[in-house]
C-alpha positions in Angstrom: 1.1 2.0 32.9 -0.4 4.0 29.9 -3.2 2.6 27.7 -2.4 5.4 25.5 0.5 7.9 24.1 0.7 11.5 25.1 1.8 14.8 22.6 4.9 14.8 24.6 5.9 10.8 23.9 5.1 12.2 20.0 7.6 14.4 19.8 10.3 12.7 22.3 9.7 8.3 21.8 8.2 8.9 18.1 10.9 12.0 17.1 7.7 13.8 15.1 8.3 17.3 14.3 6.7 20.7 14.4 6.9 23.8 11.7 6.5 27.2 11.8 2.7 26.6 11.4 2.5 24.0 14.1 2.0 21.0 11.5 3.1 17.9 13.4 4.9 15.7 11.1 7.2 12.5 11.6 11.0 13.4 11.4 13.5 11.3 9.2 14.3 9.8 12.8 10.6 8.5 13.0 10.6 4.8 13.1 9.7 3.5 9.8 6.3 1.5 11.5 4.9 5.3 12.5 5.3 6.5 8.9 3.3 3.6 7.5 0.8 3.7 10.2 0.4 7.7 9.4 0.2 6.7 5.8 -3.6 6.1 6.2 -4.6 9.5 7.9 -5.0 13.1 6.2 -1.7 14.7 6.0 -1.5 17.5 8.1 -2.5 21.1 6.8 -3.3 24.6 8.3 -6.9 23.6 9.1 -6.0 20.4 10.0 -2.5 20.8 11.5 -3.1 17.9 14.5 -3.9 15.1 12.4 -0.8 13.3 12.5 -0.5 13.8 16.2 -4.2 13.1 16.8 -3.8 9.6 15.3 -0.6 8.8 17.5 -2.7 9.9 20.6 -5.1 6.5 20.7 -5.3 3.7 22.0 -5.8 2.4 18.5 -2.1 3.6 17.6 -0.7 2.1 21.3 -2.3 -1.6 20.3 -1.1 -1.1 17.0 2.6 0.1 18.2 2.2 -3.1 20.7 2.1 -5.7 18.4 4.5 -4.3 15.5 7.1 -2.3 17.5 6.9 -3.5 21.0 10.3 -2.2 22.0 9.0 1.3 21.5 5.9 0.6 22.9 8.2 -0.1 26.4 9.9 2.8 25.3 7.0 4.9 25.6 5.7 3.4 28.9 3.1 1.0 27.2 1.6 -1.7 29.1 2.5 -5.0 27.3 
């Protein structure tokens, strides 16, 4: 069991998104508890362009993810 989400459960449990300049962004297919969560953090830019995906990366975000959404936390291979 994970204690924590990986880049690759970003992009295929969470459905973010990449551009052209690597910016990692949720999708319109991100669960609506990500976006609010992301709401708090610096929107990603070209000197920042992993802080979206950074946030989603801690164990912070997986407790968080536990206790509002924990059918995507099983989804993602979370301990419960």
């Amino acid at each position: 069991m994970k204690k924590q989400l990986t880049a690759t459960d970003a992009f295929k449990v969470l459905n973010m998104t990449s551009d052209n300049g690597g910016r990692v962004t949720p999708s319109a297919a991100t669960p609506p508890v990500v976006v609010e969560y992301l709401s708090k953090y610096r929107t990603p830019s070209r000197a920042y362009p992993y802080s979206y995906l950074s946030a989603v990366c801690t164990q912070k975000f997986a407790k968080y993810l536990k206790i509002t959404a924990p059918d995507i936390a099983v989804q993602a291979g979370l301990a419960l």
